[in-house]
C-alpha positions as CSV (number, residue, x, y, z in Angstrom):
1,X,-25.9,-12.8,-5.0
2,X,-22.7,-10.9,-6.5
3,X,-21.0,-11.5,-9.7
4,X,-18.6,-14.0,-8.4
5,X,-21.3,-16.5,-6.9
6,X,-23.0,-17.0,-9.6
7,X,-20.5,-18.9,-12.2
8,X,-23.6,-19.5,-14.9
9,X,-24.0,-16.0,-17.1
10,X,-26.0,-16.5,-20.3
11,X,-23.7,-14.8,-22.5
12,X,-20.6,-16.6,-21.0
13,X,-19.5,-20.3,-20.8
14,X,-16.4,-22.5,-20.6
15,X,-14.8,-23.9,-23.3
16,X,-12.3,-27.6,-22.8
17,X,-10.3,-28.4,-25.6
18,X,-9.1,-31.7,-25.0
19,X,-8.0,-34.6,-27.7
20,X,-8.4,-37.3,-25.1
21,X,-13.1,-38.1,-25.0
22,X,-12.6,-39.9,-21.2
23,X,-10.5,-36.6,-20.0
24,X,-12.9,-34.0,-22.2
25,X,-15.7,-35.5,-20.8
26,X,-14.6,-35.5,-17.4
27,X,-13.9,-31.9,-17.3
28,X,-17.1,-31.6,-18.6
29,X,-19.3,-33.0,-16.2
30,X,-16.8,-31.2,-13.5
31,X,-18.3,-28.1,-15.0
32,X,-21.5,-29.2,-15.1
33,X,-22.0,-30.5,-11.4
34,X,-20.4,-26.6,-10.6
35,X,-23.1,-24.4,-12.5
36,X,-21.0,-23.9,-15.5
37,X,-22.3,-23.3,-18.9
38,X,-19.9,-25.7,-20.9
39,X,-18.5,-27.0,-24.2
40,X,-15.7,-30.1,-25.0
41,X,-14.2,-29.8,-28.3
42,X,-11.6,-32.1,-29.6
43,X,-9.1,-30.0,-31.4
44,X,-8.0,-26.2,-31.6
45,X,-9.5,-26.1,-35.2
46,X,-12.8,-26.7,-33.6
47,X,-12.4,-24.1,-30.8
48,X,-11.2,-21.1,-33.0
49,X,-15.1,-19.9,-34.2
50,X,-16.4,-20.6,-30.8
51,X,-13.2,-17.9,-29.3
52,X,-14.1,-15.7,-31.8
53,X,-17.6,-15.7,-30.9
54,X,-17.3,-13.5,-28.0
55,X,-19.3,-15.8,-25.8
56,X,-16.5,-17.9,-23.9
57,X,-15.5,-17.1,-20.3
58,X,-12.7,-18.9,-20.2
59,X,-10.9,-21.7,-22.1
60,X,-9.9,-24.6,-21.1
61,X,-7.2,-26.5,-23.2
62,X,-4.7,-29.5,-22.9
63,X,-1.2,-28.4,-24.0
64,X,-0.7,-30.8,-26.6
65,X,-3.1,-31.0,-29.7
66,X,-3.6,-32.5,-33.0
67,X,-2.7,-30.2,-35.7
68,X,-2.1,-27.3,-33.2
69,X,-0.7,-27.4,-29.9
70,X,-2.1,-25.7,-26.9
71,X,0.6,-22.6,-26.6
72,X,-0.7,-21.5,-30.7
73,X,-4.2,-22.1,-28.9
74,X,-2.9,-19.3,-25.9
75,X,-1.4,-16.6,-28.7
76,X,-4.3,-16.9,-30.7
77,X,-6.8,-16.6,-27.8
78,X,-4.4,-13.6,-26.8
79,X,-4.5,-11.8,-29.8
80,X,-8.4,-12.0,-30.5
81,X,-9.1,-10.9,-26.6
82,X,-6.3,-10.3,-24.5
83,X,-8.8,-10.4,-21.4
84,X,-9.4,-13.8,-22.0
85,X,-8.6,-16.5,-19.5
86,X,-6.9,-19.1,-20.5
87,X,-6.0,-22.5,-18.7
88,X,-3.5,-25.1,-19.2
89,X,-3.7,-28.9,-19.0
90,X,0.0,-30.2,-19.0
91,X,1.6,-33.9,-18.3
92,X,4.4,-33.7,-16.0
93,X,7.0,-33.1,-18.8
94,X,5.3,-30.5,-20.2
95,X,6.7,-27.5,-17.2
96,X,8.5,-25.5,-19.2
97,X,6.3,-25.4,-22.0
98,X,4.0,-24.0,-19.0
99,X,6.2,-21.7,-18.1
100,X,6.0,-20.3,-22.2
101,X,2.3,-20.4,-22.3
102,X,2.4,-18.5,-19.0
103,X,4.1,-16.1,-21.1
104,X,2.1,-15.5,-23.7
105,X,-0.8,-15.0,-21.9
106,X,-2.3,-18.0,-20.1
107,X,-4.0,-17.3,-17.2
108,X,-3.0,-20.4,-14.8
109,X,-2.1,-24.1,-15.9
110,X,-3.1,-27.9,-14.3
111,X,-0.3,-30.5,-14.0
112,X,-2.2,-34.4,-14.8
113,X,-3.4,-36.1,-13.4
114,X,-5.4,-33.5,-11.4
115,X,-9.1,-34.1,-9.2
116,X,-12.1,-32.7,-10.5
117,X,-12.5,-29.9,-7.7
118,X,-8.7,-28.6,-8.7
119,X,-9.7,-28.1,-12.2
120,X,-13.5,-26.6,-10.6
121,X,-11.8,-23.9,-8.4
122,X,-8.8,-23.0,-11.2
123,X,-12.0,-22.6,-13.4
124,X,-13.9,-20.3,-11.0
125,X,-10.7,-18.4,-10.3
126,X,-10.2,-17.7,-13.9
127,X,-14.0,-16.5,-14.1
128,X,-13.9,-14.2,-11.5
129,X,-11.1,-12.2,-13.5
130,X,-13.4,-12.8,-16.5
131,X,-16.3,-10.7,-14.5
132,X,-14.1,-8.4,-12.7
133,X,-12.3,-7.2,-16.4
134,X,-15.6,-6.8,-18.0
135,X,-17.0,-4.9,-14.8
136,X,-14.2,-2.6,-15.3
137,X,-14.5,-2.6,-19.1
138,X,-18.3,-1.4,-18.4
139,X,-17.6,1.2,-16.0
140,X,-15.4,2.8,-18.6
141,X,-18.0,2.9,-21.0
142,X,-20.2,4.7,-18.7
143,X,-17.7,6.8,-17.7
144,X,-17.3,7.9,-21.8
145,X,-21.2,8.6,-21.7
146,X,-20.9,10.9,-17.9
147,X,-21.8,14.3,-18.3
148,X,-22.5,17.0,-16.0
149,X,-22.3,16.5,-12.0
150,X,-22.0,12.6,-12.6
151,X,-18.8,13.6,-15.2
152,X,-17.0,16.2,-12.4
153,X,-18.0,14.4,-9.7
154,X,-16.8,10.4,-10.5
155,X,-18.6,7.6,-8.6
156,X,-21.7,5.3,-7.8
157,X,-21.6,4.8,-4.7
158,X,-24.9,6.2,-2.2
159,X,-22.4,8.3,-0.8
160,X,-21.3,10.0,-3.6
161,X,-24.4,10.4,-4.5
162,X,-25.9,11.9,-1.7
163,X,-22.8,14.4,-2.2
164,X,-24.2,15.6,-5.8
165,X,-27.8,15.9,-5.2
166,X,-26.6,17.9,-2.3
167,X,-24.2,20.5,-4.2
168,X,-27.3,21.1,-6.6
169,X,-29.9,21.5,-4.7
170,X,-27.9,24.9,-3.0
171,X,-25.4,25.9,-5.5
172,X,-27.9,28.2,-6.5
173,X,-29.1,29.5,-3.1
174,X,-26.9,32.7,-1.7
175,X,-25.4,30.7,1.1
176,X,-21.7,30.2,1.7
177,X,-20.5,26.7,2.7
178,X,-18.4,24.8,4.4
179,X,-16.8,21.0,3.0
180,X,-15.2,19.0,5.5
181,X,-13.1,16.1,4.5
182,X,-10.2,14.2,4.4
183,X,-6.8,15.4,3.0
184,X,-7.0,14.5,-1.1
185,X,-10.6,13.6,-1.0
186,X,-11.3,16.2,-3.6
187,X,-13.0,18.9,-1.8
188,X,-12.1,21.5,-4.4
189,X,-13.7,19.5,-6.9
190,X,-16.9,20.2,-4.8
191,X,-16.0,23.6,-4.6
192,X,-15.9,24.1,-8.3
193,X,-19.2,22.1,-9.4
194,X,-21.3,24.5,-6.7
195,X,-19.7,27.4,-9.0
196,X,-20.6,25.9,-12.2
197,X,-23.9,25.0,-10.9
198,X,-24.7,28.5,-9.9
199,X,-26.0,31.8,-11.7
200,X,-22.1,32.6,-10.8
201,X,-20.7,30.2,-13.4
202,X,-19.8,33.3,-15.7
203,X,-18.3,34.9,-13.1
204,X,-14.8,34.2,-11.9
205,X,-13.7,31.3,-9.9
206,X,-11.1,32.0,-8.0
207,X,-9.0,29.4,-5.2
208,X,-6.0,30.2,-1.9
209,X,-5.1,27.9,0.0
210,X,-4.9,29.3,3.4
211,X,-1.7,27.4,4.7
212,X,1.8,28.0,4.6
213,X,1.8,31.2,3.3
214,X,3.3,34.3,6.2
215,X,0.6,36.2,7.4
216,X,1.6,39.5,5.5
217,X,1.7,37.9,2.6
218,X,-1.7,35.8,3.3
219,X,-3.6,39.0,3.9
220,X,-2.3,40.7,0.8
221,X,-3.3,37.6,-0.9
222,X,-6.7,37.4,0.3
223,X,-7.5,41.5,1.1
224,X,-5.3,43.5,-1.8
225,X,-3.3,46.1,-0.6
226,X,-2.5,50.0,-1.9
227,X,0.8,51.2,-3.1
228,X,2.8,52.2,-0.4
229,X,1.1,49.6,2.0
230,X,4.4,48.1,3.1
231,X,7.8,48.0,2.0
232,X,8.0,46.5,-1.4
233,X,4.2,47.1,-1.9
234,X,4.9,49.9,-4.8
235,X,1.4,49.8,-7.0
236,X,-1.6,48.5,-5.8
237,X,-2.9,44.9,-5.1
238,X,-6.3,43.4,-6.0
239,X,-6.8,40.8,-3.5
240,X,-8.3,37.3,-4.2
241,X,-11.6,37.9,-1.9
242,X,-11.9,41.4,-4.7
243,X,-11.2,39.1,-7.6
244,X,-13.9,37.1,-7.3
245,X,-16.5,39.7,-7.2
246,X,-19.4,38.1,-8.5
247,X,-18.9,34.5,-8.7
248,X,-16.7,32.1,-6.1
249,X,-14.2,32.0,-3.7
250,X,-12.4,28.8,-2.7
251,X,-10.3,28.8,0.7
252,X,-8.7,25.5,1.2
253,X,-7.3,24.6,4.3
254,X,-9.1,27.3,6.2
255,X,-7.8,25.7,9.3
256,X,-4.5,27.1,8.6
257,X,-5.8,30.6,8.8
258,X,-4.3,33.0,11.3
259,X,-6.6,34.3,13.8
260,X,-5.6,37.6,12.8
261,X,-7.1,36.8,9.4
262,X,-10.1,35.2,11.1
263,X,-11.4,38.3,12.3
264,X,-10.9,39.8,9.1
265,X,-12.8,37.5,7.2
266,X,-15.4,37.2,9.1
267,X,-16.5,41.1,8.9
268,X,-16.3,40.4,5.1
269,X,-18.7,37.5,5.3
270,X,-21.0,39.8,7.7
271,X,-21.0,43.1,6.1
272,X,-19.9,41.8,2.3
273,X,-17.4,44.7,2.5
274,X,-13.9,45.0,2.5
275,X,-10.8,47.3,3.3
276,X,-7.2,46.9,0.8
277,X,-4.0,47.0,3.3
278,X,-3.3,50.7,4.1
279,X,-6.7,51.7,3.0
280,X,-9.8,53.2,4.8
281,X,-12.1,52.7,2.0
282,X,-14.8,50.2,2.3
283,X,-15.0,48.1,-0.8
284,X,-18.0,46.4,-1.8
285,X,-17.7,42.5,-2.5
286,X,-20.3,39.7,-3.9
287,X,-18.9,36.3,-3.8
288,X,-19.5,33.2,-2.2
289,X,-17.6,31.6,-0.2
290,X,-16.6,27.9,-0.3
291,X,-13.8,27.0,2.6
292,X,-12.5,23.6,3.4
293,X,-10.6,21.9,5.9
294,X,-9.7,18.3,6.6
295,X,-10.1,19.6,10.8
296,X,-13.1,19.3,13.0
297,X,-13.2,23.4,13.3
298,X,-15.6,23.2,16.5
299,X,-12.9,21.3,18.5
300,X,-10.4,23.8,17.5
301,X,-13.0,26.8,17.9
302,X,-12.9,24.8,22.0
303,X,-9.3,24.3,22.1
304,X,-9.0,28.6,20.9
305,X,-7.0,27.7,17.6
306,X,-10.1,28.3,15.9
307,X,-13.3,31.6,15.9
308,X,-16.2,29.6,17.0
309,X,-18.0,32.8,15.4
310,X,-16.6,32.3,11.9
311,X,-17.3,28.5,12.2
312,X,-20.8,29.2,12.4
313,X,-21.0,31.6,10.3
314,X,-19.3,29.4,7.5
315,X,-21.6,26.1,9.0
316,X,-25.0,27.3,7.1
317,X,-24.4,24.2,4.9
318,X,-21.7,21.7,5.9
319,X,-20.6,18.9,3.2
320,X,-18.7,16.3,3.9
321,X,-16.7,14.3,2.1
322,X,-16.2,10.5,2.6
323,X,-12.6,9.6,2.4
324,X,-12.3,6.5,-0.3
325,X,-12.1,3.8,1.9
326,X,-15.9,4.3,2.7
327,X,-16.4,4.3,-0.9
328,X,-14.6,1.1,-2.2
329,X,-16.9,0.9,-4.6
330,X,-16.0,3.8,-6.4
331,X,-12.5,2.8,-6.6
332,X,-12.8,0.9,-10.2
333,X,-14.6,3.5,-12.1
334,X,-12.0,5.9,-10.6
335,X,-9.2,4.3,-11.7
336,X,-10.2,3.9,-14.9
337,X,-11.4,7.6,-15.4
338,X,-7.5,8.4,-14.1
339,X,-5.8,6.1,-16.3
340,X,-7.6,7.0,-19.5
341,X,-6.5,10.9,-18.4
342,X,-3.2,9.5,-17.6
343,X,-3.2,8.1,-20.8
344,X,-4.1,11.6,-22.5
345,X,-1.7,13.5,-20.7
346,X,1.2,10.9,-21.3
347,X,0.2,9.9,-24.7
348,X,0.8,6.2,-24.0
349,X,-1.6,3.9,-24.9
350,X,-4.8,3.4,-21.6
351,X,-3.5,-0.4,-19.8
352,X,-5.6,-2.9,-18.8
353,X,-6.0,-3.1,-15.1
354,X,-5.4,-7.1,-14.0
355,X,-7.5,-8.7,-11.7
356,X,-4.5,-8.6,-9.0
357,X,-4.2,-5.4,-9.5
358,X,-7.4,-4.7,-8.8
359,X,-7.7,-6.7,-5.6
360,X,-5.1,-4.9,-4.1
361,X,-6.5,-1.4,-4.9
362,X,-9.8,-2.1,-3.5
363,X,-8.2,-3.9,-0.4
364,X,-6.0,-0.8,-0.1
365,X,-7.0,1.6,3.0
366,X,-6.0,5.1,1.0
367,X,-4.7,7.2,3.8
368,X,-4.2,9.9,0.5
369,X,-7.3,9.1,-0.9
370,X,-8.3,9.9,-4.6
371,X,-4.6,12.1,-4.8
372,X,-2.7,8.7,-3.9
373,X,-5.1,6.7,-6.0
374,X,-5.0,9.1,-9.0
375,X,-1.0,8.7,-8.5
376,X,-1.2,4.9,-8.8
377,X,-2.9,5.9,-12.1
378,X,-0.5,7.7,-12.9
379,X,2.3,5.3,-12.2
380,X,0.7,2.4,-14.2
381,X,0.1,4.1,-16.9
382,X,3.7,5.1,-17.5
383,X,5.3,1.8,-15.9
384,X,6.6,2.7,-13.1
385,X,6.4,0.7,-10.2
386,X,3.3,1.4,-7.3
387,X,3.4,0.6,-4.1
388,X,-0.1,-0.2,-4.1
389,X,0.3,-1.7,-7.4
390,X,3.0,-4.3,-6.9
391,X,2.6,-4.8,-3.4
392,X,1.9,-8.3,-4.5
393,X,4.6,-8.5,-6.5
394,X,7.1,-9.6,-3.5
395,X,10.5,-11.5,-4.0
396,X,9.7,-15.6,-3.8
397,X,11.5,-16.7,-0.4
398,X,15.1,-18.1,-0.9
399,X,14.0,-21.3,-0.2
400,X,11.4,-21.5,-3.1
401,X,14.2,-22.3,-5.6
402,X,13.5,-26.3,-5.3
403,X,9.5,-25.7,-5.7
404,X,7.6,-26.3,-8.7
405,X,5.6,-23.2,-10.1
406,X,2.4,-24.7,-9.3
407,X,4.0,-25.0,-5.5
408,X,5.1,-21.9,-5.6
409,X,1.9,-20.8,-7.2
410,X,-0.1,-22.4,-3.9
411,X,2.6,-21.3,-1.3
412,X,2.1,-17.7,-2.5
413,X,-1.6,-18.0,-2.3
414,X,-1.3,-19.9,1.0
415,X,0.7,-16.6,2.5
416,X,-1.8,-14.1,0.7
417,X,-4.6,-15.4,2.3
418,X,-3.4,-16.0,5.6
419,X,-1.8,-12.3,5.5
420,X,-5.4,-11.2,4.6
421,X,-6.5,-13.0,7.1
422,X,-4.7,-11.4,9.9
423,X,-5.5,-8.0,8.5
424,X,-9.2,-8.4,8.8
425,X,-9.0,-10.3,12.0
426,X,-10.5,-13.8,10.9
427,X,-13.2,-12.1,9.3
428,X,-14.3,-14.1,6.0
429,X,-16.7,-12.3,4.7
430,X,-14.1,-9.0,4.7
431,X,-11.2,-11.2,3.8
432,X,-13.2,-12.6,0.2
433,X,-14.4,-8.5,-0.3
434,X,-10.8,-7.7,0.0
435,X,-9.2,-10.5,-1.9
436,X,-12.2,-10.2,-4.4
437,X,-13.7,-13.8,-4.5
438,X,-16.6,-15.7,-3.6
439,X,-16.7,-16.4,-0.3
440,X,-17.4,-20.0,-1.1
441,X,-14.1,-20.0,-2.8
442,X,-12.4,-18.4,0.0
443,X,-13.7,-21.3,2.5
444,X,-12.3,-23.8,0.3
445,X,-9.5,-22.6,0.2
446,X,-8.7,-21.4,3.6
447,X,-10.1,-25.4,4.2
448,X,-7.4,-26.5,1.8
449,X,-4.5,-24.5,2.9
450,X,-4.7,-25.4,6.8
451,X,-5.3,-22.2,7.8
């Protein structure tokens, strides 16, 4: 049973505040006949020590008071715990005053009179972003505590797992490697936690990517050269492969290599020797190799863009690297680890992601990977708009102008769902994962809306 399904957490219940006994205790028993944990009070007075607390889910409060009204109830609620949901009970003159508490903080708000399984469903709503913000909250607190592999290496899912036991148990055994993956799934980060895994970790670490750069200038790059060698070549060149004598060599985009430089290589790999451009003296070199490419080499190696030789030569160990929509789980603990860098980097303060938010980067497909997500980071920490992000955050339809907000509200809902719908091709169970509710929830309300 997830998070989501299962409403009744021991350190978390719901809290009405409502003047009127008949309406308090009907919400009440509304919460009860769901699985909530819950609590009526009468006034804001009474509800201020249970906020403070720390053990309320989300409140529940009429927006008009004794003493206090229901918008003071929403700042203060705000201030003490700005993850805190908050839901408004308004009468039908009460809209604009919905509109302010909306504002200030208020997670949603319920226009009387209202039926039982309304209030029920705003409820669950509101506790699912109550979960999914302390999930988040959680997973940046492990990620404080990470070190080592689990620090360089971000994510819990069995895949990423499986990809760090692997680095360690043969970054210390003399073999070179090869990590296949996706474009921006971090396969240098692989590279560089076999070097610091290794006895070479003292020893330099040195990276080339292998495409676009001319072949001259890739195989001074990667060989050296002598004075002389060619015109413009006036002192001598250590190349990168010479360089990184003793520790590691990292060759992105080895797919890009020239064949030229193929054959090159792979007398270096064979004899651990080299010769500098417009030299005949044999060199001797110690590194390890680690190359990359985002290409399946043996179909190039059959289509001759590629030296089967040198592919097997490189494929002693082959690692590959899921791309991060086969990980979706990683994708929270990711983002905060980016946006707390972010935040570093920028100096700005570290933003809360919202529960939207975070509903649209896991139902995201990430043809960038980590890169794009890292950007998205990036872009929310300084403010700037995400298409990822805000993707939600669509113009209302001309039309909308003569709606209410809580029609508007339901038609937006109506089209998310539906869209999400279409996307996962009438799969439920994909279409709550994506949308990030309980499936339960997603069945009531696909019932609701017709669709």
């Amino acid at each position: 049973m997830s998070l989501v399904d299962a409403p009744t957490t021991p350190s978390l219940s719901v809290l009405i505040v409502e003047d009127e006994p008949h309406v308090r205790l009907g919400c009440v028993q509304a919460m009860q006949l769901a699985g909530f944990t819950v609590e009526g009070v009468g006034s804001a007075e009474e509800a201020l020590p249970r906020i403070t607390s720390g053990a309320i889910g989300v409140v529940v409060t009429d927006m008009r008071l004794p003493k206090a009204d229901g918008l003071s109830l929403v700042r203060f609620c705000h201030q003490h715990d700005a993850q805190l949901p908050v839901v408004m009970i308004t009468g039908h003159g009460d809209i604009d005053l919905a509109v302010e508490a909306m504002r200030s903080g208020a997670y949603d708000f319920i226009t009387k009179p209202f039926p039982s399984e309304h209030l029920v469903d705003v409820v669950r709503r509101a506790f699912e972003k109550r979960l999914l913000t302390r999930e988040v909250e959680t997973l940046r607190q492990q990620l404080a505590h990470r070190t080592g592999i689990e620090g360089q290496l971000i994510g819990q899912s069995a895949a990423m797992a499986a990809v760090r036991k692997l680095i360690l148990d043969v970054a210390d055994s003399p073999v070179d490697v090869l990590v296949h993956g996706e474009t921006g799934c971090g396969k240098e980060l692989v590279a560089q936690a076999l070097h610091s895994y290794s006895h070479r970790r003292d020893a330099p670490y040195v990276a080339l990517n292998c495409g676009g750069m001319p072949d001259n200038l890739l195989d001074s790059e990667l060989f050296g050269h002598e004075a002389g060698a060619f015109t413009g070549a006036q002192k001598r060149r250590i190349g990168k492969i010479e360089h990184a004598h003793g520790g590691t060599l990292f060759l992105d985009e080895l797919e890009s290599m020239p064949m030229a430089m193929q054959v090159k290589l792979l007398r270096v790999l064979q004899e651990r020797k080299l010769e500098r451009l417009g030299s005949n003296h044999a060199i001797d070199v110690d590194c390890r190799i680690v190359a990359a490419t985002k290409d399946d080499l043996l179909e190039r190696g059959r289509q001759g863009t590629f030296r089967t030789d040198l592919y097997y030569r490189l494929n002693v160990v082959t690692l590959h690297l899921p791309p991060l929509r086969e990980r979706r789980e990683d994708i929270p603990m990711l983002m905060a680890h980016f946006t707390l860098l972010a935040a570093q980097r920028f100096n700005r303060p570290q933003p809360e992601l919202s529960a939207a938010q975070l509903s649209r980067l896991m139902a995201h497909d990430w043809p960038g990977n980590v890169r794009e997500l890292r950007n998205a980071a990036d872009c929310l920490v300084l403010g700037v708009r995400n298409a990822v992000l805000d993707s939600g955050q669509s113009t209302p339809p001309s039309d909308a102008g003569g709606l209410s907000l809580a029609e508007a509200v339901d038609r937006f809902e109506r089209d998310l769902i539906a869209t999400e719908l279409q996307r996962q091709g009438g799969n439920v169970a994909r279409c709550a994962e994506a949308l990030k509710v309980a499936k339960t929830t997603l069945h009531d309300k696909i019932k609701r809306h017709g669709l």
